[in-house]
C-alpha positions in Angstrom: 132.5 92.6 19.0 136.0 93.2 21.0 136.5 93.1 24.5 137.7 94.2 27.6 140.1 91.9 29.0 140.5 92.0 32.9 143.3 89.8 34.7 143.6 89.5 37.9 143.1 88.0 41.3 139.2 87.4 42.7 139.3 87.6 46.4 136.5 86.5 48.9 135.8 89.6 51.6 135.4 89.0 54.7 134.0 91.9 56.6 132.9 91.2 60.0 131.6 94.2 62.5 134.2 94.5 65.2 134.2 94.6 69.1 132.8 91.2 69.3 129.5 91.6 67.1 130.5 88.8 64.5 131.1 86.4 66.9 127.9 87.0 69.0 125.7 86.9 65.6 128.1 84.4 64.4 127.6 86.2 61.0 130.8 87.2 58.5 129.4 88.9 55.6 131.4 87.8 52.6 131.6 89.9 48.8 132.9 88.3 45.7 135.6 91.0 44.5 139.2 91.5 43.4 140.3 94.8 41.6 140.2 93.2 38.3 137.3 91.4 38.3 135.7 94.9 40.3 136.5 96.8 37.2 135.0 94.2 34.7 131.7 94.1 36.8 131.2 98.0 36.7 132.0 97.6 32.5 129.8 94.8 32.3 126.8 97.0 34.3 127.6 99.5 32.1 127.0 97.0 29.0 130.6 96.9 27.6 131.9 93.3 26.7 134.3 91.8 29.3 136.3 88.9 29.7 137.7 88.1 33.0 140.8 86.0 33.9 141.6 84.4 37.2 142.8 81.2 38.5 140.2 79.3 40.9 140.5 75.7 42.7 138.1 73.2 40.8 135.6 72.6 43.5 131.7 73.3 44.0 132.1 76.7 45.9 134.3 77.9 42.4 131.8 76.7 40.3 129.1 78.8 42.2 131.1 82.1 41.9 131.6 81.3 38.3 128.0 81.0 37.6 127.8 84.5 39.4 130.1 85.8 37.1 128.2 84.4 34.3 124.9 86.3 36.0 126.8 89.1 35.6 127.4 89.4 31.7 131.3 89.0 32.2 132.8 86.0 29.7 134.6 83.9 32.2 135.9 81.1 29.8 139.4 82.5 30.5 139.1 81.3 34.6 141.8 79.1 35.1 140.6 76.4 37.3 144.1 75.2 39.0 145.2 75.2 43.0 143.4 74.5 46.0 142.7 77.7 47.7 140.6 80.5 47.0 142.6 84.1 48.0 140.8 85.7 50.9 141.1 89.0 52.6 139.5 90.3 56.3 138.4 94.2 56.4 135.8 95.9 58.9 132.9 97.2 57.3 133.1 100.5 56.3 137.4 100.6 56.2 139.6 101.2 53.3 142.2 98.9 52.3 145.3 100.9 52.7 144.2 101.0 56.5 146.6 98.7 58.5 143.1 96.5 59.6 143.1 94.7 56.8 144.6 91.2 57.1 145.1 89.4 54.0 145.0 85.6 53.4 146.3 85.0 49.7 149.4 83.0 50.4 149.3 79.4 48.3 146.1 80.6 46.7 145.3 79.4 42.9 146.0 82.4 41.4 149.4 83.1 43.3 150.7 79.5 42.7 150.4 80.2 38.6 153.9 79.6 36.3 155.0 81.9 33.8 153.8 79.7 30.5 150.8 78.5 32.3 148.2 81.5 30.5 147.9 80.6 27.0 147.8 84.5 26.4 148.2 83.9 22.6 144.9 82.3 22.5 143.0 84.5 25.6 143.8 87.6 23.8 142.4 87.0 21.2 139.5 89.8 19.6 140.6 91.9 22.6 140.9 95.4 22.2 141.4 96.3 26.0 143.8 94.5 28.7 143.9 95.9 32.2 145.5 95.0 35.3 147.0 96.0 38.5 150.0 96.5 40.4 148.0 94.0 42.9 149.6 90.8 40.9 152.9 91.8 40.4 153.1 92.8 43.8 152.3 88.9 45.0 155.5 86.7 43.9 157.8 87.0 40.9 155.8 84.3 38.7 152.9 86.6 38.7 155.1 89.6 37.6 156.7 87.7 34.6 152.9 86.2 33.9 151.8 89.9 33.3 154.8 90.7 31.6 154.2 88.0 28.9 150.6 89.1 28.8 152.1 92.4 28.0 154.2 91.3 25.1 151.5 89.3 23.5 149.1 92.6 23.9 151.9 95.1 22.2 152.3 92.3 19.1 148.5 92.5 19.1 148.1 96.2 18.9 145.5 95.8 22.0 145.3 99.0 24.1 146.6 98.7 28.2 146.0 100.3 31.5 147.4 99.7 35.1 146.2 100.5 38.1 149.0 101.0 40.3 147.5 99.8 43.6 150.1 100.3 46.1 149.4 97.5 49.2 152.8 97.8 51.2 151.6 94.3 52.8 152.0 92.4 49.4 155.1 93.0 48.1 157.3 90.6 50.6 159.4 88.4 47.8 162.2 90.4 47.9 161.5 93.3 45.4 160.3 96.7 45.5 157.7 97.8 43.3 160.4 100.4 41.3 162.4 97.2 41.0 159.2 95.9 38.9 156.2 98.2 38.0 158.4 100.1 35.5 159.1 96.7 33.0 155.6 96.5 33.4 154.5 100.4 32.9 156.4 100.5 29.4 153.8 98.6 27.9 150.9 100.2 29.0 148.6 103.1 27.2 146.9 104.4 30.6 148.4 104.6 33.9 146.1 105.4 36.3 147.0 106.0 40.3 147.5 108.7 42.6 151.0 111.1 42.8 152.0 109.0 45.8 151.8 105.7 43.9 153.8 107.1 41.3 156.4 107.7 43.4 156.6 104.7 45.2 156.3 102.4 42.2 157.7 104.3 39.7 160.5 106.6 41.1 158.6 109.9 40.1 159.6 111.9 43.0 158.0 114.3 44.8 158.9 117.7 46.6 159.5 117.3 50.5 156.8 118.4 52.5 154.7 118.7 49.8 151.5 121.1 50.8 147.9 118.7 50.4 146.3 122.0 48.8 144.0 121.5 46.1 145.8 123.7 43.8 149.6 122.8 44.9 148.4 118.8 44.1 146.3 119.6 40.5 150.2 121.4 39.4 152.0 118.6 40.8 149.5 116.1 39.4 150.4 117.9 35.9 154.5 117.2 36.7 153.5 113.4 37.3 151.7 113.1 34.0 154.6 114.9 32.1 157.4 112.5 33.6 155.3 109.2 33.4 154.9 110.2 29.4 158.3 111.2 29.6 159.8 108.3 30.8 157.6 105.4 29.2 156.6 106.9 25.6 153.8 104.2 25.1 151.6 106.1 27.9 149.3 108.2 26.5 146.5 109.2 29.3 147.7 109.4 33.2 144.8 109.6 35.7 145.1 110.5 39.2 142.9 110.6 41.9 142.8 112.4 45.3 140.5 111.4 48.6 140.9 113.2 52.1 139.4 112.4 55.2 138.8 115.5 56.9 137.2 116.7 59.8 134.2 117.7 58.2 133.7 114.8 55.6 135.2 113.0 52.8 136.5 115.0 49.6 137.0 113.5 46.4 138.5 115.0 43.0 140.2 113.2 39.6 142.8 114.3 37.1 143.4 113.1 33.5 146.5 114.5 31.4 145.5 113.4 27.7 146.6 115.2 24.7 149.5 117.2 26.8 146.7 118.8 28.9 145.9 118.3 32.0 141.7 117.8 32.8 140.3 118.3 36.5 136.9 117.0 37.9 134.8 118.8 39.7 135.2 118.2 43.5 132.7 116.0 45.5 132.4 115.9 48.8 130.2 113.7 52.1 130.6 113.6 55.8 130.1 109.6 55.2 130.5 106.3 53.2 129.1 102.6 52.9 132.2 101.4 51.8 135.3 102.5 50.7 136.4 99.7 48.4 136.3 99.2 45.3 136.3 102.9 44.5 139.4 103.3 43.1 138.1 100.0 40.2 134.9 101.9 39.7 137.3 104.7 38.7 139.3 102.5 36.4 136.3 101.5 34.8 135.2 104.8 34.0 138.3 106.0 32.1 137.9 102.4 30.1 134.0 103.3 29.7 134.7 107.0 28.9 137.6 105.9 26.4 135.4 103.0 25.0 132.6 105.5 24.1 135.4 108.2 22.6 134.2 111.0 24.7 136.6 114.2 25.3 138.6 115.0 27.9 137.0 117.0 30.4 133.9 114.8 29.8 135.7 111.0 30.4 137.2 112.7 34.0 134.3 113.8 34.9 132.5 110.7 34.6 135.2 108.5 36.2 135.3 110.5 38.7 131.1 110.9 39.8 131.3 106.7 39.1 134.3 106.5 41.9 132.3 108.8 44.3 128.6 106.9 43.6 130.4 103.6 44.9 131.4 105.2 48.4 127.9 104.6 48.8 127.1 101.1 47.3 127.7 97.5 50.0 130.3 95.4 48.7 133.1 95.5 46.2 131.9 96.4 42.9 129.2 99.0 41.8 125.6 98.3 40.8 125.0 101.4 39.6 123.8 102.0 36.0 125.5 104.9 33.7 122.3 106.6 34.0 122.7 106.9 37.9 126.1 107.9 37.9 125.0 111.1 35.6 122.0 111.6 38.2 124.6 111.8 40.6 126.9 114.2 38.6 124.1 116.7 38.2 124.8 117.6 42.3 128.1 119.0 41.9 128.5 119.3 38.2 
């Protein structure tokens, strides 16, 4: 049976509780995550095949988040074991990671010290019918761009279906180049970009009106206008998904796009004055277009489900979901 084919970065989390309270329990919580690697576990919860691909440094504490990998279903012959650090990244519990808290620790790591030529993509790829990544590793060093672009090449020759996540961390891309210097050799290849309006702009030069009015309505058109120039300007892309989460006064609210077919497919909203953890929403979403796709469901139905999967994980500890397809629909019948 094909795969899904996840590459990426696994980060260790460190979360401690601020004003002191890690110190005086000398206690850091740490999660196993990574976007990629996020989006895999959600697919492989969800009983689709996975493989995963990261670079680790051959020691014990590797081998032990291997084997947890393993636990989790995900095929993780493709690890890489190279280097001598694993990447890390500090964020209070219960923060998001575009907030300027988090502090990341990735410099040197395995994964950002791979050399174009060093993936034997013409053998990892093969009986794949998925590859995703994320604008995460192209934002970390210029290797890690040209890696993903020759991962792209082999994938087009192999007729294997993309996506990107275009993550926008304004703290990771330091080398020298902006992310519309980059992201677009990188969006031509793919079948599914998946973001938000303001990613596409930043990464993509998809500009947006000045002052632009955070309405639901005024965002769903201009949601539509992003869709219509990403397929415009990179013909390969056949689904754009967008997603939109406010912090209000009164709570967090959460709705999805999905422009497929030259028509554009809104969620239902969802909405709750708090969260567990913001990250590793955004993957969950990911993984529910791939799921939704994977199971050739329509439109209106694939959006729907992404975004109830995106929303269940607000409430779930830690970077991936745990939650079962069946849950996610319980969930959906509160708002659906």
């Amino acid at each position: 049976m094909t795969k899904v084919f996840c590459f990426g970065e696994l980060l260790l989390r460190l979360s401690p509780q601020l004003n002191g309270e890690w110190i005086r329990q000398a206690s850091l919580p740490v999660y196993i995550g990574g976007a990629e690697l996020n989006v895999g576990t959600a697919l492989a919860t969800w009983e689709i095949p996975v493989a995963y691909c990261t670079a680790l440094p051959d020691n014990y504490l590797s081998k032990e988040i291997v084997a947890s990998i393993d636990q989790k279903k995900i095929d993780s012959k493709p690890v890489i074991f190279s280097g001598n650090r694993i990447g890390t990244y500090y964020l209070p519990q219960g923060a998001d990671l575009k907030n300027t808290g988090v502090i990341y620790d990735r410099t040197y790591s395995a994964f950002a010290e791979l050399k174009p030529d060093q993936v034997e993509w013409d053998k990892l790829l093969e009986n794949i019918s998925w590859f995703h990544f994320s604008a995460i590793s192209p934002a970390l060093n210029e290797n890690i761009a040209i890696l993903c672009k020759q991962a792209l090449q082999e994938a087009e020759k192999r007729g294997i279906f993309v996506s990107v996540d275009l993550n926008y961390r304004a703290k990771l891309w330091q080398y020298g180049k902006k992310p519309v210097d980059v992201m677009p050799g990188l969006v031509q290849y793919c079948d599914l970009v998946m973001g938000n309006i303001w990613a596409a702009e930043e990464m993509l030069g998809i500009t947006l009106p000045p002052k632009l009015k955070r309405t639901k309505d005024v965002l769903v058109q201009q949601s539509l206008k992003t869709s219509v120039a990403i397929e415009s300007a990179f013909p390969r892309c056949k689904q754009v998904a967008n997603t939109f989460r406010f912090d209000k006064d009164d709570g967090l609210f959460y709705y999805a796009t999905l422009f497929r077919d030259k028509q554009l497919h809104v969620s239902f909203e969802q909405s709750t004055p708090s969260v567990v953890d913001k990250v590793g929403s955004g993957d969950c979403f990911m993984a529910g277009l791939i799921y939704g796709n994977h199971q050739q469901w329509a439109s209106q139905q694939v959006i729907d489900f992404a975004a109830a999967a995106a929303f269940n994980k607000l409430f779930i500890k830690g970077d991936a979901t745990t939650s079962s397809v069946e849950d996610i629909n319980r969930s959906m019948l509160k708002y659906a």
